[in-house]
N, C-alpha and C positions, 0 to 999 in steps of 0.2 A: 898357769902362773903368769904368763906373758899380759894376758888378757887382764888380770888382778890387778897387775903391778902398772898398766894402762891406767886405767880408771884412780888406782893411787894417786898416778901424779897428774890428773887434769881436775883431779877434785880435789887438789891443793893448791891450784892456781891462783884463786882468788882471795888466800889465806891471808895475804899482807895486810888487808882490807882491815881486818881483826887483831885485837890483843886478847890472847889470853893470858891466865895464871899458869904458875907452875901448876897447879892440882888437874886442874881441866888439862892441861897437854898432856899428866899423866894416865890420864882415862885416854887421852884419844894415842898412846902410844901403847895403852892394854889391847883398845878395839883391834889397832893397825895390826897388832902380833898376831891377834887371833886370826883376824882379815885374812895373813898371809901363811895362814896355816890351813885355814877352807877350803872349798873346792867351791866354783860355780855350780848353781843349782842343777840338777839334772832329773831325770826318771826314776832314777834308782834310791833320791831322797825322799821317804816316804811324804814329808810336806810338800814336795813338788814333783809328787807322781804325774801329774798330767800336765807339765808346765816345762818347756827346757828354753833359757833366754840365751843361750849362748851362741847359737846363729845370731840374734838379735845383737849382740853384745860385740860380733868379729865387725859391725859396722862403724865405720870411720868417723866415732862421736868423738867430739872435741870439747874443752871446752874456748867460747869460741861466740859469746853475743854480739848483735848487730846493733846499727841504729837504729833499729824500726821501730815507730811509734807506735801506739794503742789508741783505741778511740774512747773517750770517757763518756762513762751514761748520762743520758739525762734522764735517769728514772730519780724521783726526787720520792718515791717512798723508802728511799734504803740512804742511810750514813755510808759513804764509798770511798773506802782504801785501798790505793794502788799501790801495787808492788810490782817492778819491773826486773828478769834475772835476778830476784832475790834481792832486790834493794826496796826499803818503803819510801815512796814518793811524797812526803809530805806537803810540800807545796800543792799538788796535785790535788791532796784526801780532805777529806772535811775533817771538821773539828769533832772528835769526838773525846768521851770520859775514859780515856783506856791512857795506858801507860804502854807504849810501842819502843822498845828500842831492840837496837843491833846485838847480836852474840859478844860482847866483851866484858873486860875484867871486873867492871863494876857490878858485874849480875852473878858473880860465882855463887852465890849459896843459893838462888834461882836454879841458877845450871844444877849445881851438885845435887839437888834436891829429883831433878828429873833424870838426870843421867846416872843415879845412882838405883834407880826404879828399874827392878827386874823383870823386866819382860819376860814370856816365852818366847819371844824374837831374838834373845840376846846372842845368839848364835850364829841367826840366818845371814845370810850372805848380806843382803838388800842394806839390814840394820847395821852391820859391822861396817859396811865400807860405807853407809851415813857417819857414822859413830866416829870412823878415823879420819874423817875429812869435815872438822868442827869448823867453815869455813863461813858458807853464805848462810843467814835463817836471823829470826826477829822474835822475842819475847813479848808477848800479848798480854797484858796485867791488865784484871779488873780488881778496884778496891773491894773491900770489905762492906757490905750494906749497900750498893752502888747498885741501881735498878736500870738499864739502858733498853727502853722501851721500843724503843724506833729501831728494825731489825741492821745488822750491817755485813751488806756485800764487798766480800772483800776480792780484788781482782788481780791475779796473780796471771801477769804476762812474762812467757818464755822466747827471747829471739834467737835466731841464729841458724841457720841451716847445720843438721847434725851435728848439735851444740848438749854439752853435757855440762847437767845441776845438779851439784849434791846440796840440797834445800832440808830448813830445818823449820818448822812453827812450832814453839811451844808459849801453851796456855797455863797462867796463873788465875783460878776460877777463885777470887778469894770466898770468907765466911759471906754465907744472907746476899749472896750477887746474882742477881737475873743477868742472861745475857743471850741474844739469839745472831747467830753469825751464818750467811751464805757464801760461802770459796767456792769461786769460777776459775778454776786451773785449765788455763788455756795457752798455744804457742805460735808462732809465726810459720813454725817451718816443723818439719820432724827433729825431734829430741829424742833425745835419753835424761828421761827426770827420776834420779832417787830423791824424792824426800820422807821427811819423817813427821809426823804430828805426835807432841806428848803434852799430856794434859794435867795437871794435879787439881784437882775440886775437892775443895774444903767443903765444911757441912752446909747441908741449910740451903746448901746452892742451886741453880737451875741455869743449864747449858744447853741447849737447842743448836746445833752445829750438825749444817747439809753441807754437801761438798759434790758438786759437777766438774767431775775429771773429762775436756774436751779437748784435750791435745789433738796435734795433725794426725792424721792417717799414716800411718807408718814409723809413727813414734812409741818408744818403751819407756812404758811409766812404771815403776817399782815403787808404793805407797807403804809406808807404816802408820800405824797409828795405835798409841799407849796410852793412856788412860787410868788414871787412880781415882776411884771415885768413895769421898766421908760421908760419916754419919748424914744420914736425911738428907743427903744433896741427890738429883736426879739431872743425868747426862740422856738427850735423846741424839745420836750420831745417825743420819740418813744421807747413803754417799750413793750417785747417778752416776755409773760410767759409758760412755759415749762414746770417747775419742781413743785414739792409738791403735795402733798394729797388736803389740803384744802390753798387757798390763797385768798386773799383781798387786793385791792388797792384804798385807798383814794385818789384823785386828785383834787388839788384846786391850780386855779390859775387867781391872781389877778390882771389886767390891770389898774394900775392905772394910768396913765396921758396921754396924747393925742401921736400917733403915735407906741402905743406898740402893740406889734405883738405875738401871739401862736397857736402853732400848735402843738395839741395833739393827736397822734397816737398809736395803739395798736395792739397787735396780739395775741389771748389767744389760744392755740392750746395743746387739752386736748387728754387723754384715761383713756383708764381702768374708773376708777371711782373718776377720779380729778373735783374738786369742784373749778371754779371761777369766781371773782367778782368784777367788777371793777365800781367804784362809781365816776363819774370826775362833778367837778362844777367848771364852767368856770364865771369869775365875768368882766362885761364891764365896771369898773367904772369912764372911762372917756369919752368921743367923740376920733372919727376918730380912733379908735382900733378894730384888728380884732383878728378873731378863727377862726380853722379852726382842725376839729375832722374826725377821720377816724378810727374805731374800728372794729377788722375785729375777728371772732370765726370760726376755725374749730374743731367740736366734734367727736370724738369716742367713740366706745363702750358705756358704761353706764355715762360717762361725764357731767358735767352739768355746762354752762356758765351765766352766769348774768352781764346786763350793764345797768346801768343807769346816763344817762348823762345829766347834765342841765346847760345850759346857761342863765344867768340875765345880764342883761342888765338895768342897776340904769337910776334913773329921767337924764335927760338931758344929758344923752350919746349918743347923736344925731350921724349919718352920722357912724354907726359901720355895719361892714360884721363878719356874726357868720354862721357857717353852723357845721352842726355837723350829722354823717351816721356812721350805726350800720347796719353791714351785717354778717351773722352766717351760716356757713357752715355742715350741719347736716351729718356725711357719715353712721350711722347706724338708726334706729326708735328708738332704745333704750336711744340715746343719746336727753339731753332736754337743751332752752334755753330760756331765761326772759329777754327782753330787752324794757327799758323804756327813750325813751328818750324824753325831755322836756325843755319848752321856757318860761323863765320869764321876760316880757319886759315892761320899765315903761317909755319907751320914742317912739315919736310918727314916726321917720324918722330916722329908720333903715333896713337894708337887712339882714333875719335871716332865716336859712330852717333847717329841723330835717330829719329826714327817720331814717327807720328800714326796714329789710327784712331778712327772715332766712329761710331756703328750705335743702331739700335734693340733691343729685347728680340728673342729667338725666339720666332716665334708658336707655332711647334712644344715647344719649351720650359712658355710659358703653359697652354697644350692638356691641356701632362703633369699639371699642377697643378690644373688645372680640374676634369679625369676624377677627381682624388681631393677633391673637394669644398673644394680650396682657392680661396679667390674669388680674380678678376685684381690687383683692392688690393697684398692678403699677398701673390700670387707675385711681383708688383714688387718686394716687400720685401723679400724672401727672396734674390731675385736681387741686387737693391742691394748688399747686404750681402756679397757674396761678392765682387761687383766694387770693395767701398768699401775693405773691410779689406787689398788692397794696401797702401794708404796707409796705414791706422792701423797697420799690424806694421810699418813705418818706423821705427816710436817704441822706442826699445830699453829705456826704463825703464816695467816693466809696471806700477806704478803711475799711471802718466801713461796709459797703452795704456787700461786699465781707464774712466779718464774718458771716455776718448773714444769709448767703445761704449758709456759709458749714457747721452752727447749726443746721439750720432745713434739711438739708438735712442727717447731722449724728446722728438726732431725728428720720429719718425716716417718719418726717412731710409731706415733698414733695420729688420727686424723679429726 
């Protein structure tokens, strides 16, 4: 409880920042209640069987930014919005067709609309103490018919030496709006970052949203992400994790009317002794909607991955295609992984598959590599790289694809 009531009040720090309404303090004094009737995640929570952040958690995060500046791209194929500690830099950003503002009173039926959105998260620790501390975070609006062709990287810097953010994005996908977005979640120092992504897409729509979580080494990131997806709109989410000590990612995503489309991709690519954990529940709640999951883990050294994925499929969402595959790339014995994935279906004429598979390199393989004067290193890399880029050809906009082969390749992920 000590530790609960910590994080209350450093994720209320920055509250003054913001006005809300009475309606919105009433949700975030429902979450607080709940908040402080929880317990911190542990072992013994079936959803965070192999995950316990509360070591993570005894450490002295504050919150607590610095002055430290950020370097701005000169990649000039990407529109680039900066956000600094949860503030948007607009002087900074270029000009683009979005409508960006701050958490406040003018946006309540915005907010009410997403924060009235029931997750299967609406419990978990990560979301409740997001949810009670309605503090830093920004409203991303595309209009209605609004086509933004040119991709935009959005670049989210964290400062402060064991500094804590309770950060919020949410996305208004309006009707007939193309829109394709890359978040580089990155930080100065170790953090503790709760944030939340919530999305509502209207019909017709098309959203293309990667997300490279690269925090410091030794940083705990706790991610959500909510998602509503209407009639004929198609959301693709492909999220890279790289950075932090310990991370977690909630994914929940809700198909509710006939014709909606998601594709949920991932790429967790760990060393040393990074810890993570990706938890995605995919919900069919209408007919004629599909999923479509692709979750790929390369480990190192003493690393440890965890996936659990479930798809439900509600009474009478007849005529839906769900498939969902979990493959883990072992390259040491030292390195471990926990992958569960699972089918909840309560209607009778659907097409639905799972798989799992997690292995080591070919020693045979290595061997080949070796006889040509390639050292074990490179042919790791080499290999990586052919098991990685599954994932990244996900990405249908090849200037986003682009980035994300000279990440993992300036990780040293693949070679």
């Amino acid at each position: 409880m000590e530790l609960i009531e910590k994080y209350i009040a450093e994720g209320a720090k920055p509250s003054h920042e913001i006005s809300l309404s009475a309606k919105i303090n009433e949700l975030k004094e429902k979450n607080l209640t709940k908040l402080r009737a929880t317990e911190i995640p542990h072992r013994k929570v079936e959803d965070w069987k192999y995950t316990n952040i509360k070591g993570d958690l005894k450490n002295d995060f504050t919150y607590s930014p610095s002055g430290a500046s950020y370097e701005k791209s000169q990649n000039h194929n990407f529109i680039h919005l900066y956000f600094k500690d949860g503030q948007f830099l607009a002087k900074d950003s270029d000009k683009v067709e979005l409508e960006i503002s701050p958490l406040d009173s003018t946006q309540d039926q915005n907010l009410l609309k997403i924060f009235e959105f029931q997750s299967y998260f609406k419990n978990d620790f990560s979301l409740l103490l997001n949810r009670a501390n309605l503090a830093l975070g920004n409203i991303i609006k595309i209009k209605a018919k609004t086509q933004i062709k040119k991709p935009i990287l959005i670049h989210h810097f964290f400062s402060g030496e064991f500094s804590f953010y309770n950060y919020n994005s949410l996305y208004l996908i309006e009707e007939s709006s193309q829109l394709t977005v890359l978040e580089k979640v990155e930080s100065e120092a170790e953090v503790f970052l709760n944030y939340s992504t919530d999305i509502i897409q209207d019909k017709n729509s098309y959203f293309e949203h990667t997300i490279i979580q690269d925090t410091k080494q030794g940083s705990l990131v706790l991610a959500n992400l909510n998602a509503k997806i209407q009639k004929d709109a198609e959301y693709r989410n492909i999220t890279f994790q790289t950075g932090a000590k310990t991370s977690r990612q909630n994914l929940f995503i809700d198909l509710v009317h006939e014709g909606a489309c998601a594709h949920a991709h991932g790429l967790y690519a760990l060393h040393s002794n990074q810890h993570h954990d990706t938890m995605s529940y995919i919900k069919h709640s209408a007919a004629h909607t599909q999923s479509h999951q692709l979750y790929k883990g390369i480990l190192n050294d003493e690393s440890r991955g965890v996936f659990t994925g479930r798809v439900r499929v509600e009474k009478d969402s007849q005529l839906i295609n769900a498939n969902q595959l979990n493959k883990n790339l072992l390259l040491t014995k030292k390195a471990k992984v926990n992958s569960r994935p699972q089918l909840e279906i309560y209607a009778d004429d659907v097409k639905c598959s799972h798989g799992s598979t997690t292995g080591q390199l070919n020693d045979d393989e290595l061997f080949y590599f070796e006889t040509r004067g390639i050292t074990k290193q490179r042919a790791r890399q080499i290999l990586a790289r052919a098991f990685a880029y599954d994932v990244v050809l996900q990405i249908k906009n090849i200037t986003v694809r682009d980035i994300l082969k000279e990440h993992l390749l300036s990780k040293h992920i693949v070679s």
